[in-house]
N, C-alpha and C positions, 0 to 999 in steps of 0.2 A: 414568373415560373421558368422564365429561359433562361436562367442560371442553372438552375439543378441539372437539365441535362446535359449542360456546357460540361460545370463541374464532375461529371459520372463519367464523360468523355475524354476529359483530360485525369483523372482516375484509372481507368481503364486503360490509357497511352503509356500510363506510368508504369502498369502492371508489367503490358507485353515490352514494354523496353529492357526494362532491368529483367524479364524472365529470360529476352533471347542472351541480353551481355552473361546472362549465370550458363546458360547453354553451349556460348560459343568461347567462354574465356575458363576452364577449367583450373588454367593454372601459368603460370609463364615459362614454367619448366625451364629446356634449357634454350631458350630463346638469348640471342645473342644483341645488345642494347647496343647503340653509340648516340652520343651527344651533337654536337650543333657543329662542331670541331672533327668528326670521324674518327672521335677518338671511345674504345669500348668503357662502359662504366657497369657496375651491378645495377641490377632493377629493384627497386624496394623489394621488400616481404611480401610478398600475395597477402598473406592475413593481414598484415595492418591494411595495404589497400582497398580487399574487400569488405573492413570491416568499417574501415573509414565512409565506403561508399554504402555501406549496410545503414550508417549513420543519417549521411545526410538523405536515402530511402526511407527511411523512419521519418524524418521529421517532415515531408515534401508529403509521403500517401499518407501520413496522421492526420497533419494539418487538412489536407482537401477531404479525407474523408467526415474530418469534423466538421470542416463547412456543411457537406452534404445534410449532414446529421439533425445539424442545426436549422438546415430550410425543411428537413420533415419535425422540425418541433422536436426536437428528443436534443439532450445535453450530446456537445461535445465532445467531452471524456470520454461516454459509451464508443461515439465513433473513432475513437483514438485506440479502444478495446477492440473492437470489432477490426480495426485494419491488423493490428498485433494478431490476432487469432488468425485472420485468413491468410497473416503471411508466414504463419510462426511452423515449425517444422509440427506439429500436433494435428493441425487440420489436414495439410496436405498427406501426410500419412495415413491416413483413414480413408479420403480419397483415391488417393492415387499415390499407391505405393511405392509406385517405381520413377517417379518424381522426384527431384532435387527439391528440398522447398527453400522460396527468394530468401529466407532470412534463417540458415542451417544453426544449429544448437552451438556451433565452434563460434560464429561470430556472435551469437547472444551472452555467450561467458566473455569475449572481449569485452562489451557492451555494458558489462557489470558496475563499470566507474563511472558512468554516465548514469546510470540510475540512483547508483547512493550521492551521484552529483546531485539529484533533482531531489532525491528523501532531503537531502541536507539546507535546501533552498526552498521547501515544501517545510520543514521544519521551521527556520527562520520567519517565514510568514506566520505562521502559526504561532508561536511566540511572542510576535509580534502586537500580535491581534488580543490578547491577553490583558488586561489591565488589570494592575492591584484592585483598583475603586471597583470596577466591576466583580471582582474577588470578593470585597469589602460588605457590599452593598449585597449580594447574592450568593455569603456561602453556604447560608445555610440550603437555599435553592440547589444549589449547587451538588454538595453531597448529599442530600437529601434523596433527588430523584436520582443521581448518580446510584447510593447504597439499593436503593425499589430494583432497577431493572439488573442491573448485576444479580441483585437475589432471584428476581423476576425467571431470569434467563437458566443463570445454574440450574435452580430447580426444577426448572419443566424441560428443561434438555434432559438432565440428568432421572430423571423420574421416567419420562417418555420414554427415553433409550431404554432402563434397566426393566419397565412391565412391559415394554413391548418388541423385547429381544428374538423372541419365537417367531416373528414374522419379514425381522431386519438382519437377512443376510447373514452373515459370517458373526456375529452378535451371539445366536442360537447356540452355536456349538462353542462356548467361551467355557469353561470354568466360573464361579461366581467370585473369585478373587478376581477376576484375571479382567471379567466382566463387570465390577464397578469399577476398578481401575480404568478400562479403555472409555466408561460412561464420564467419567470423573474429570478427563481429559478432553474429552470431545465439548462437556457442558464448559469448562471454563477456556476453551478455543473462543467456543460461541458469547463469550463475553464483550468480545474485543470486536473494536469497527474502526472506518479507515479516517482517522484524520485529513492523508493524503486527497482523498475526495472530498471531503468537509472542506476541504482550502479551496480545492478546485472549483469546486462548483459557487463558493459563495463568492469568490474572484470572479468566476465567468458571467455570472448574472449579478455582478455588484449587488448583493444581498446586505440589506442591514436593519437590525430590528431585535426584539428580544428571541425568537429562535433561534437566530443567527449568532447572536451573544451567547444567549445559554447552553446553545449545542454543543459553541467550540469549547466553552471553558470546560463542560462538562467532559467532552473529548478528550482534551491536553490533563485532565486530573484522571480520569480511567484510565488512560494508558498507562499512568504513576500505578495506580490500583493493579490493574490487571497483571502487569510485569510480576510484583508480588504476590498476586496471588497465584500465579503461574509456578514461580517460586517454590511455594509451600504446598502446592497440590502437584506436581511434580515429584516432589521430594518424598512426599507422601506415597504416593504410586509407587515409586520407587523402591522404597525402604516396606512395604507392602509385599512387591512380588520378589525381592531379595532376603538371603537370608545369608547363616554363614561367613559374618563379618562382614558385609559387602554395603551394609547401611552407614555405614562410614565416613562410603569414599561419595555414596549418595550427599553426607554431611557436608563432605568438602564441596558438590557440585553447587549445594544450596551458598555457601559462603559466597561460591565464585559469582552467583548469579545476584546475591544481594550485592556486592562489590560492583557487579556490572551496572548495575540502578545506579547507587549512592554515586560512582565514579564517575557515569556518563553524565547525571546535572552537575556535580561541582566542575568538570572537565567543562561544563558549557557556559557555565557560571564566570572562569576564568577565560575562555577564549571570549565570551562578550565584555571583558573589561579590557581585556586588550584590543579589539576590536572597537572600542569605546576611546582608548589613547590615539590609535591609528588617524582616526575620524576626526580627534579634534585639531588634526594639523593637514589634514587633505582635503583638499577643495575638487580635481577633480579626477577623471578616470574612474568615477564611482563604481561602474560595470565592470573594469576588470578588479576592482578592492573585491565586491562581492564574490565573481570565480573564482579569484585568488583563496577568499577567506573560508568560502565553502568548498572545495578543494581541500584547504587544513585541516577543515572538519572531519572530512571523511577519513583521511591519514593518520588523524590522530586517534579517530573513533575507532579503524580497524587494525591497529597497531597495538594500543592498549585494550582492544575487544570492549571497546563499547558500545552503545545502541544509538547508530548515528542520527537517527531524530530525536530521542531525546537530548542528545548534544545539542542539537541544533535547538530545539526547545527552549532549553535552558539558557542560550547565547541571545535569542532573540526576544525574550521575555526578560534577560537583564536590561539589556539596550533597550528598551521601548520605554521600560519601568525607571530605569534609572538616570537615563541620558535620555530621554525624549524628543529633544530639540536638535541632539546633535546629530541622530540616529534617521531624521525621518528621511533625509535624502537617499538614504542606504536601502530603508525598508521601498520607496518608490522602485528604487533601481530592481528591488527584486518582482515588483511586480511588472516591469517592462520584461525581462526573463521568464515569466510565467508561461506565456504560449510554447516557446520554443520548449521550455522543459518538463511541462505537461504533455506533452505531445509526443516525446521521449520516452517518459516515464512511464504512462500508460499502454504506447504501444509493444515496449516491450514485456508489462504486466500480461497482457494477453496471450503476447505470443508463449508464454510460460504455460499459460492453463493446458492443463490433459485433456483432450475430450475424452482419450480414449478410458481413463479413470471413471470421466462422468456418464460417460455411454456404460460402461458396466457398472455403476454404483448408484446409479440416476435413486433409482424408490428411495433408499436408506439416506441420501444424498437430499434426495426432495422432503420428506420427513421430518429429518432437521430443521430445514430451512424452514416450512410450516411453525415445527414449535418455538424456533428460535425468535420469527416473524409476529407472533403471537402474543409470544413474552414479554417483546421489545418493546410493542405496543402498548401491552398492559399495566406495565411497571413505568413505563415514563406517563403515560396518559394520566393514570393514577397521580403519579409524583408531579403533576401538574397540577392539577387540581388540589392536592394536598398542599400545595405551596404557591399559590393563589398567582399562578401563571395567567398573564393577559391571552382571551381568545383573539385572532385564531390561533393564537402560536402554539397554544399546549393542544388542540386537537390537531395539529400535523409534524411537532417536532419530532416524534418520533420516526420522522422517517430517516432523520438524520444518524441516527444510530441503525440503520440497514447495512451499509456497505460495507466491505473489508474487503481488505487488499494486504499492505504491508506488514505489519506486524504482526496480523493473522496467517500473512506465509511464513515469518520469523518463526514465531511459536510451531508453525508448525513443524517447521525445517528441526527444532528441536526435539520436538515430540520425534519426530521419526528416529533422530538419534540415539536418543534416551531408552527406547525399545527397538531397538532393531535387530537384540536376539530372540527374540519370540516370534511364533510364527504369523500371529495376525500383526506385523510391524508392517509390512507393507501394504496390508489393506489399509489399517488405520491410516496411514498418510498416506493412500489414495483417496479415500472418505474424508479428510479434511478437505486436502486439494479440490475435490470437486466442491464439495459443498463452499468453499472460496468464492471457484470460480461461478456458480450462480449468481452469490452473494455480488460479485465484482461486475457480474452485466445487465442484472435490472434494479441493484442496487442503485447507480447514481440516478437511473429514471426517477424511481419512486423521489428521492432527496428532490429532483427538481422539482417538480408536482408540487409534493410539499412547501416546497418555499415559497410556489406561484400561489397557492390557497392561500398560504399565510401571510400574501399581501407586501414580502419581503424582498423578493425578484424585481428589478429594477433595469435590470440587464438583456 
């Protein structure tokens, strides 16, 4: 036990260091430089130096705080959330307003390419981990329980939200167009869960077993689902509260978002075959092929507006699938990169979360999460037993479909687009956002729980 408070002390060292250098170094203004020669030079950009130094700050308080995490029993991850939240400009604002917070909103948008770095290389594992035979052997498993909770979910979000509107907040005063629209959207929000987690955690406790199987394939196919069905219940909503020719250009948004499905797996389809040529003539520098290649990804994803995990999906699911032998040195290399880019990934997830959203939205917030929790349970638990899942694994997989993070702030970022001339547009994407964030800190708890019951946790 003399580590834990080693490690809270050297935590703590880290805080007040980097809080005084944010204190005492404001800016380099007009400070006058000279080199080793006495001769004057310019001084870098403050933003990239802070932002740089914002960097390796994240990945130094993630990392120990996830040690911490991990000598009180609770997943890593959490603690990689929880350092992002008490650094991220959200907490300290609430606190203490007249506060700089260590990690300001300017350098967490620099910080942007380092997270779709980590989606992009959180993808590739996942892809990875996919196999036809397992496909084969368990489709019908597969969508079977996949169609249960999906239906599970919609309906008792969407049912719960619209008879119990009169007690949920800004709900009450909707119009009933306007109010199964905003139901209709919150229920297929709450479809979606985090891959991103599902990777991390079954990498941090080397998990293997049929939960562990079935959760992920099941994961990497509902994301294919949900995208569409986001799609068509979007589209719907939309062409719902518009009129006056304006269902149209709804028509065109739905094109563009089937384009962006179909176009992110073929785009990832072809960068794993080139990735596939690459490899059969490099022996080594594996480490920088993978930054380099995920790196691509994201350039290529956010350039033609694709959905940079399912790129990556589709890259690391061809490679696994079709080049096996040539691929497994690549797929090792990404898991030596896992700590550093989990640790990234997450701690800037957190710093994202609102409290202040969730401090005013908490009942309607909590609510959700309740029926969502319920659903999630019900409908996989069910599609377990219906498709003659080995115990323990169908009475705890369901925890695995708790979390969300990425994709459910994706959709959300959308949703908030898609209505943001109506007046409840900014509630509604404060109401997802929090209900996220819930979902994003005792989410990976419950996951690990589950996996330990299920006898799959090795790690």
């Amino acid at each position: 036990m003399k580590t834990l408070p080693r490690l809270i002390a050297v935590w703590l060292m880290l805080l007040v260091a980097v809080g005084t250098l944010r204190s005492l170094t404001p800016g380099y203004g007009a400070r006058r430089y000279l080199d080793a020669m006495d001769r004057p030079f310019t001084a870098p950009d403050f933003d990239l130096v802070a932002t740089s130094t914002a960097l390796a700050f994240l990945l130094l308080g993630a990392w120990l705080t996830g040690k911490v995490f991990k000598l009180l029993l609770l997943p890593r991850i959490t603690g990689y959330l929880a350092f992002g939240v008490l650094v991220g400009p959200s907490f300290i604002s609430l606190v203490a307003p007249n506060v700089n917070p260590l990690l300001p909103q300017a350098q967490m948008d620099h910080l942007r390419i380092f997270s779709s770095l980590a989606i992009a290389l959180i993808g590739l594992t996942a892809g990875g981990e996919i196999k036809i035979d397992l496909l084969r052997r368990g489709i019908k498993q597969v969508l079977g329980m996949m169609g249960l909770v999906i239906l599970a979910v919609l309906s008792t979000v969407f049912i719960g939200l619209f008879l119990g509107r009169s007690m949920l907040g800004f709900l009450a005063e909707l119009p009933r167009m306007e109010l199964i629209v905003v139901c209709l959207m919150v229920a297929v929000l709450a479809t979606s869960n985090s891959p991103a987690v599902l990777v991390a955690l079954l990498s941090e406790l080397r998990a293997k077993g049929p939960m562990s199987e079935t959760s992920l394939a099941i994961t990497v196919v509902k994301d294919l689902v949900v995208v569409v069905l986001f799609t068509v219940a979007s589209g719907l909503g939309y062409s719902l509260l518009h009129a006056n020719g304006e269902t149209a250009s709804q028509g065109s948004l739905v094109k563009d978002l089937a384009w962006h499905l179909l176009g992110s797996i073929a785009a990832g389809a072809l960068l794993g075959a080139l990735m596939s040529t690459v490899l059969h003539h490099l022996s080594r520098h594996m480490l920088l092929f993978v930054l380099a290649m995920s790196l691509g990804i994201v350039l290529v994803s956010e350039s033609a507006h694709f959905e940079t995990l399912l790129v990556a999906l589709s890259a690391g699911f061809i490679l696994s699938n079709m080049w096996p032998d040539r691929s497994a040195e690549l797929f090792h290399s990404v898991e030596e990169l896992s700590l550093p880019v989990y640790c990234i990934f997450f701690a800037i997830a957190g710093a994202k979360i609102d409290l202040a959203a969730l401090a005013h939205l908490w009942p309607l917030a909590l609510a959700i999460v309740v029926m969502r929790s319920i659903a999630v349970w019900g409908g996989i638990t069910l599609g377990g037993r219906l498709f003659s899942m080995p115990a323990p694994a169908r009475n705890w997989v369901w925890t695995a479909f708790i979390p969300q993070a990425g994709i459910a702030l994706a959709l959300a970022a959308s949703i908030e687009s898609l209505f943001a001339d109506f007046a409840w547009g900014v509630s509604l994407s404060s109401l997802l956002l929090a209900t996220i964030a819930i979902f994003e800190c005792f989410g990976p708890i419950l996951l690990r729980l589950g996996l330990i019951k299920a006898g799959e946790a090795t790690g």
